[in-house]
C-alpha positions in Angstrom: 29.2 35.7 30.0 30.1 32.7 27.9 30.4 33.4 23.8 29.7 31.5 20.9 32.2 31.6 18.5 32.8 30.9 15.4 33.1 27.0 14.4 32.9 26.5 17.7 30.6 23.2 18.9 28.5 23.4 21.9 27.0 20.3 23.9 25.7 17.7 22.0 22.1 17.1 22.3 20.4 13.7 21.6 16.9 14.5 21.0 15.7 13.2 24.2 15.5 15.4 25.9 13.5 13.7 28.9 10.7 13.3 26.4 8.5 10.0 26.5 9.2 6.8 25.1 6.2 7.5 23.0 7.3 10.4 22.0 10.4 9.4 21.0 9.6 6.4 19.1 7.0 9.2 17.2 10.0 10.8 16.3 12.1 7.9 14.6 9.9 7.3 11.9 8.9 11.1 11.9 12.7 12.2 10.5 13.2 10.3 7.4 9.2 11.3 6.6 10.3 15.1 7.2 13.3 14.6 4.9 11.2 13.3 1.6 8.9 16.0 3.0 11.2 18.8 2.5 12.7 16.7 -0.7 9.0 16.8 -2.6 6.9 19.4 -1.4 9.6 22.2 -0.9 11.3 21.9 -3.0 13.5 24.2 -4.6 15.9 26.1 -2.9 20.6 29.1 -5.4 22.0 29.2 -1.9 21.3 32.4 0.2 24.9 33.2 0.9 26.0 34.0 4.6 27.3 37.3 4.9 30.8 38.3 5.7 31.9 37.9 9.6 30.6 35.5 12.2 29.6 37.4 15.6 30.0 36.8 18.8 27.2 35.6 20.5 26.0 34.1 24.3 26.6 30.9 24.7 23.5 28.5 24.1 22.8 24.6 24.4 21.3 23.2 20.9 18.2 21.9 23.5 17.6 25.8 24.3 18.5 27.1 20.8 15.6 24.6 19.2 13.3 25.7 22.2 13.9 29.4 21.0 12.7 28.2 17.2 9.9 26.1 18.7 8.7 29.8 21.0 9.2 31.9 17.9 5.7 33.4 16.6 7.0 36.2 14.8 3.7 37.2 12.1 5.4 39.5 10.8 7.9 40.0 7.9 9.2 40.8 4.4 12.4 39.8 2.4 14.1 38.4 -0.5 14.1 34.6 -0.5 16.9 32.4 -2.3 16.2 29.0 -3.4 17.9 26.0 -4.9 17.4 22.3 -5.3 19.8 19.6 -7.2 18.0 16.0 -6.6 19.7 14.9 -9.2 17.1 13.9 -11.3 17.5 13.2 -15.0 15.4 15.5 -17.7 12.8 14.3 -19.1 11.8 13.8 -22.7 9.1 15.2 -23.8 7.1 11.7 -24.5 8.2 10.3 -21.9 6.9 13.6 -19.5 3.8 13.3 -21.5 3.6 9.1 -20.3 2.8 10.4 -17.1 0.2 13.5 -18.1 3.4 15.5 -18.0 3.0 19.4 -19.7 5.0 22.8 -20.1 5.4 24.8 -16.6 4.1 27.6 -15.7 6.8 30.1 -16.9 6.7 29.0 -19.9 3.4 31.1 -20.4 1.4 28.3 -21.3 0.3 25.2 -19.0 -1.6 21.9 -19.9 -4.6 24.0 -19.1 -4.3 27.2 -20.5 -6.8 26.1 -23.5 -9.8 25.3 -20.9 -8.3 27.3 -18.5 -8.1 24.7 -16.2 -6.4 24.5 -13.0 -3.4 23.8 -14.5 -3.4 27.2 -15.9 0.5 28.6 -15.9 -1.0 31.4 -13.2 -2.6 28.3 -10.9 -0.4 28.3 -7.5 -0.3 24.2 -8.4 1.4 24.7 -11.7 4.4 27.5 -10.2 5.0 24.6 -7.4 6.1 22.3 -10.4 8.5 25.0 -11.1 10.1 25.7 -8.1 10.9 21.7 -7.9 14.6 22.2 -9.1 16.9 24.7 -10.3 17.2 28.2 -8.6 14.7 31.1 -7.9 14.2 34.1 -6.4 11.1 34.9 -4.1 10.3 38.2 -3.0 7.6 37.2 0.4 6.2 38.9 3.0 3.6 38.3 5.6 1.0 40.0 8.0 -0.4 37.7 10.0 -2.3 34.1 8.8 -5.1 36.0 6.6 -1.9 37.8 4.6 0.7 36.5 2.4 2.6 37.8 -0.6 4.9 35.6 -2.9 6.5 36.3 -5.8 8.8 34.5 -7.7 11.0 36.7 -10.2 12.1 35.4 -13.2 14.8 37.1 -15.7 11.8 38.1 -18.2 8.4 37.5 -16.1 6.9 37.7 -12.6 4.8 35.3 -10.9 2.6 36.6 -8.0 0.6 34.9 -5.4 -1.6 37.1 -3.1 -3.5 35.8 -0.1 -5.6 38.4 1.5 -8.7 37.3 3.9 -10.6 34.7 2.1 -9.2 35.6 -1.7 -6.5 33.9 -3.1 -5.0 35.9 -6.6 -2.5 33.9 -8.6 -1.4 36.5 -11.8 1.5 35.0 -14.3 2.9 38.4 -16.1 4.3 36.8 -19.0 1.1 35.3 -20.2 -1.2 37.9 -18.7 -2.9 35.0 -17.4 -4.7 35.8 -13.5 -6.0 33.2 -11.2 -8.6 33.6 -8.7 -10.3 31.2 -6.4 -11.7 31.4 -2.9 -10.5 30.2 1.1 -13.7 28.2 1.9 -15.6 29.6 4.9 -14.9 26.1 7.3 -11.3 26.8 6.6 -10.9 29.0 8.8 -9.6 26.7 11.6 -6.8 26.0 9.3 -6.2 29.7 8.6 -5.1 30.1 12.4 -2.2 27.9 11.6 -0.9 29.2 8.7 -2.9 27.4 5.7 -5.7 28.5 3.7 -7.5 25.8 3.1 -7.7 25.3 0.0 -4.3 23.9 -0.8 -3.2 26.9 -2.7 -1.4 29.9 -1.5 -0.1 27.6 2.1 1.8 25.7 -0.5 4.0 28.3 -1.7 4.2 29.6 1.9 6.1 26.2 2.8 9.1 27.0 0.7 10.6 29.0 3.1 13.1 28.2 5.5 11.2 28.4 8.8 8.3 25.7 7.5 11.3 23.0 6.3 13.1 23.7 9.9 10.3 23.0 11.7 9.1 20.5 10.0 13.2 18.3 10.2 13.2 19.8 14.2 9.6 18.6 14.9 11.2 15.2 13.7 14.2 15.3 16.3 14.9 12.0 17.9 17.2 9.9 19.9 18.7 8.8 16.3 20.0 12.4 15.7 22.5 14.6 17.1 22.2 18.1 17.3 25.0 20.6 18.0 25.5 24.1 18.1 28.2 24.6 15.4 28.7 28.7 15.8 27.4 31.6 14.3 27.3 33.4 11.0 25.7 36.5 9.3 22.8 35.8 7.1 20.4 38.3 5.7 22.7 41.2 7.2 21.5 39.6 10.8 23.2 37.7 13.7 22.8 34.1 13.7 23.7 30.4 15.6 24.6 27.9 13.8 22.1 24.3 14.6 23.9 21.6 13.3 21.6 18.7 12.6 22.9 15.2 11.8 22.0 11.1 11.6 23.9 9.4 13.7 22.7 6.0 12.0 24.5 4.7 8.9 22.6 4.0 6.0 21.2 7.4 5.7 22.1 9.1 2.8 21.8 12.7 4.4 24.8 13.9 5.9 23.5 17.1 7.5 20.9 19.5 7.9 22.4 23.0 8.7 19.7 25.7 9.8 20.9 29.3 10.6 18.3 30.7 13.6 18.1 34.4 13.7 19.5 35.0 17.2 17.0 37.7 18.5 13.6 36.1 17.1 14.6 32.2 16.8 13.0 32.6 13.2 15.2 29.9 11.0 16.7 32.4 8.2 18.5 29.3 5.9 18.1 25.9 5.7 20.5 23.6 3.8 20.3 19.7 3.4 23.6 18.0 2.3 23.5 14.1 0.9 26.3 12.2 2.1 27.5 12.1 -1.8 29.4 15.2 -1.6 28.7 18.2 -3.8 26.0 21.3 -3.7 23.4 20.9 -1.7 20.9 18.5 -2.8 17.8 21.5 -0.9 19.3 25.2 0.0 16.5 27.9 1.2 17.4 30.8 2.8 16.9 34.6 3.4 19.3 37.0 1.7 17.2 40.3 2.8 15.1 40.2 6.1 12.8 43.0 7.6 10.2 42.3 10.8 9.1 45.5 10.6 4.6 45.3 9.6 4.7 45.5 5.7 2.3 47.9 4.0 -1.9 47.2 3.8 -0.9 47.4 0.0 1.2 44.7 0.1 -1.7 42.3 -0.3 -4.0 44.2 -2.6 -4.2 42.5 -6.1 -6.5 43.7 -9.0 -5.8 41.8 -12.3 -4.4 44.0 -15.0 -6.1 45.6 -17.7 -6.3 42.9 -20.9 -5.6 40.1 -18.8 -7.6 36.8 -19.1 -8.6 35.8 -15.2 -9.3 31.8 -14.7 -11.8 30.9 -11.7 -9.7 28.9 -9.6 -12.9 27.2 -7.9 -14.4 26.1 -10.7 -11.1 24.8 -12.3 -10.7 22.6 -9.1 -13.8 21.1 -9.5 -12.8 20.4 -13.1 -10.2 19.3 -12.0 -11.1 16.8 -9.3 -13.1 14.9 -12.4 -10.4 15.1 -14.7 -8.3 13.3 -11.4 -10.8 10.6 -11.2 -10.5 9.7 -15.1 -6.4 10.5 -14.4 -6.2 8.0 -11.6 -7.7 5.0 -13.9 -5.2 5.7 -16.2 -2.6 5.8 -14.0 -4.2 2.4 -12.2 -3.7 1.0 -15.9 -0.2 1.9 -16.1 0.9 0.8 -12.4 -1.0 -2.6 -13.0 1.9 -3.4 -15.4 4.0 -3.4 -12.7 2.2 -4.9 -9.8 1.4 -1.7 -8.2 -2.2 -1.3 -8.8 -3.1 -2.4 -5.0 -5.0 -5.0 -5.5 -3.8 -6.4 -2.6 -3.9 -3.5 -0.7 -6.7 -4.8 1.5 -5.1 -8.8 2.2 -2.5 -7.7 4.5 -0.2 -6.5 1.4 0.1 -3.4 1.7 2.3 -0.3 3.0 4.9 -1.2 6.3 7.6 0.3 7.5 10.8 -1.9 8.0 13.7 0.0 10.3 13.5 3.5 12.0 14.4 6.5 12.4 16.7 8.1 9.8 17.4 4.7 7.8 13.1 4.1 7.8 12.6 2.4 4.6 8.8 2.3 3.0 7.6 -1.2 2.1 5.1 -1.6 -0.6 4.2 -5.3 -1.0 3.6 -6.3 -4.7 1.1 -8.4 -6.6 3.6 -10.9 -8.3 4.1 -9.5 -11.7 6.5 -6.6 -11.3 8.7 -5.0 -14.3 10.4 -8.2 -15.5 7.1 -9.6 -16.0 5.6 -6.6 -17.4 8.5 -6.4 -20.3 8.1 -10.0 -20.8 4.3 -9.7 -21.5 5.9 -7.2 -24.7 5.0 -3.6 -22.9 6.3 -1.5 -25.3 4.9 1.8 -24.2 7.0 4.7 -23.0 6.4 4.3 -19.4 8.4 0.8 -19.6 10.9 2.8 -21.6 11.4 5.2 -18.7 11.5 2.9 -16.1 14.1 0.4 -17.9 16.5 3.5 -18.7 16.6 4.6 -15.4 16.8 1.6 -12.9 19.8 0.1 -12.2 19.7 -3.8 -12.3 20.5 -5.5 -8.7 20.1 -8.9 -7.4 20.2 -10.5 -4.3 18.7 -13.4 -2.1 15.2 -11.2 -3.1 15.7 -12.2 -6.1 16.2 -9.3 -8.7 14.6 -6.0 -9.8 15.5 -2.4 -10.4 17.0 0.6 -8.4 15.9 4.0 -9.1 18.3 6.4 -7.4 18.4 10.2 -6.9 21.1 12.1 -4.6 18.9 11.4 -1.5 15.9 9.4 -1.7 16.6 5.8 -3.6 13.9 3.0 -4.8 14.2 -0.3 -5.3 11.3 -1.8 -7.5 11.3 -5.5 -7.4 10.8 -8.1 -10.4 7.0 -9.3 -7.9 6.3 -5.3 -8.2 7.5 -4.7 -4.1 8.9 -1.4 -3.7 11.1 -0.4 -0.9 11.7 3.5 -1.0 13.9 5.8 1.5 16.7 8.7 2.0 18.8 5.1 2.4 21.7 3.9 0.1 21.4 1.1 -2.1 22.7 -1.6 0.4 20.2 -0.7 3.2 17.4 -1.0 -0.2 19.0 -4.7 -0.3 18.8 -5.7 3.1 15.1 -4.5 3.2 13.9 -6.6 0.3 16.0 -9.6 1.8 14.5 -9.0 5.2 10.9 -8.8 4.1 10.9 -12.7 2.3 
């Protein structure tokens, strides 16, 4: 029988795969949304390191090896998760974090909401999720099922642990003492069945694992992207095939996406997104420990510790939904500086999508009066401050305006308040705003 080697590169698959024309115009505009997807909401993820030796394994085509992932149900497991993001995203300052209702994380013992004990409460699932949006963590995680769902995250000198079990939902932060409790809501239960509660809480932390973001870039595979089979490693002690996942457009300011599939359950075990810029991986999640075996009924029993203050996660919602609805015409305020209020939202002005598929770039019209306007009117306030220390100025037959730039996803913020976002590079930014006059 044919082997699979190590380094070596099977058949090249394009994505088509005999699919629609539908389908596959679906797709184009899917990737790039998959990618700021698994930028922003994943977010996190020290490398798990591949262990030593790559095996020998069958032969397989990368249109088989993604069917394998796509047939995978496996409902149960436990293991030792190993995260790292590097966005490249500058600090910042405490006023200028505070501009934007910015606060102290969670592991700091204290969050914006400790003194209400509000939902952002350093034990809130919302709050750790801030956390795990750069630098490296550990997560201990383990599942039974849809209705069961441990993670923890470990810190040097605290623990952080989120327990899902039925329709309770316990968040408990060790170094403050702090719990969190809230419940699934009854009508949730359809979304239960696919792996979410409901509620927006424990589901979240669920997604930082590697088998949500390789689903979510494979679900995305189009005719713009080649997929190989680049051979095999060891990760998590366990036999795995290489899929190689790459843009074949330029423009695209992701070089790769390499996910390790665990060759006798298709479950992903590490995912790893590389910018074209060179350097560590800009998102790295993946599986140093792995056991399929049913984890113990105890897993998911949680009962808050003796002393400790416990937050009611419903009613701190609710609180928080009305303190959203003051937030949000504070924020409108600030936006309206720059043209981005949406006024115009509703006059054929507002959100398009110019190009496709990897190089897809997000068009928000403005309303005339973008940041060059808004300094000129005086704005002295620290969001202007931010904004002016970040962006880089470019011109071009658009006119001129400022680029904000990260190691994968780039904006360019026009002086009429248009915005043109994407994992693009600067010149694709250009040709957008040129384009759309």
């Amino acid at each position: 029988m044919p082997r699979n080697r190590p380094t070596q590169v099977t058949d090249e698959w394009d994505g088509d795969g005999g699919r629609s024309a539908k389908r596959r115009r679906t797709m184009r505009y899917a990737i790039p949304a998959a990618v700021v997807g698994v930028t922003a909401a994943s977010i996190g993820l020290v490398p798990a390191f591949a262990g030593s030796g790559s095996p020998d394994l069958p032969k397989i085509s990368a249109q088989d090896l993604i069917a394998k992932v796509a047939a995978s149900d496996v409902q149960q497991l436990s293991g030792t998760v190993r995260t790292s993001t590097d966005l490249g995203l500058p600090a910042l300052s405490g006023a200028s974090a505070g501009t934007f209702g910015g606060g102290s994380s969670g592991q700091s013992g204290k969050g914006t909401g400790d003194k209400d004990g509000g939902a952002s409460s350093s034990a809130s699932p919302q709050n750790q999720l801030k956390d795990l949006a750069s630098g490296s963590h550990t997560l201990r995680v383990a599942a039974d099922g849809p209705d069961k769902q441990r993670v923890s995250v470990v810190g040097k000198a605290a623990e952080y642990n989120l327990v899902h079990n039925g329709r309770d939902i316990w968040g408990y932060d060790s170094k403050s003492n702090t719990a969190y409790h809230s419940t699934v809501p009854a009508e949730a239960g359809k979304d239960r069945k696919h792996g979410t509660d409901g509620s927006g809480t424990s589901g979240d932390l669920k997604n930082a694992t590697p088998q949500e973001l390789a689903k979510k870039a494979l679900d995305a595979v189009g005719d713009s992207t080649s997929v190989t089979v680049d051979g095999t490693a060891k990760v998590a002690g366990r036999d795995a095939y290489q899929l190689s996942v790459k843009p074949k457009q330029a423009g695209s300011t992701v070089d790769s996406i390499r996910i390790s599939v665990d060759a006798e359950t298709g479950v992903p075990l590490k995912f790893t997104l590389t910018p074209k810029g060179g350097g560590a991986a800009a998102v790295d999640v993946g599986f140093t420990s792995v056991d399929f075996a049913k984890p113990a009924a105890g897993t998911f029993d949680f009962k808050p510790p003796k002393g400790a203050k416990v937050v009611d996660g419903d009613k701190a919602r609710a609180q928080q939904r009305a303190e959203g609805r003051r937030t949000a015409e504070d924020l409108k305020g600030i936006l309206g500086q720059y043209g981005l209020d949406g006024k115009n939202a509703g006059k054929g002005k507002g959100v398009d999508v110019i190009g496709s598929g990897w190089t897809s770039i997000a068009h928000l019209k403005g309303a005339g009066s973008g940041i060059s306007a808004a300094t000129g009117k005086g704005a002295t306030g620290e969001a202007a401050k931010l904004l002016d220390s970040l962006g880089e100025r470019v011109n071009g037959k658009f006119g001129s305006g400022r680029l904000f730039s990260t190691r994968l996803v780039n904006a360019l913020v026009t002086d009429d308040g248009s915005v043109f976002a994407g994992a693009v590079d600067k010149e694709s930014l250009i040709k957008a705003a040129e384009s759309a006059q």
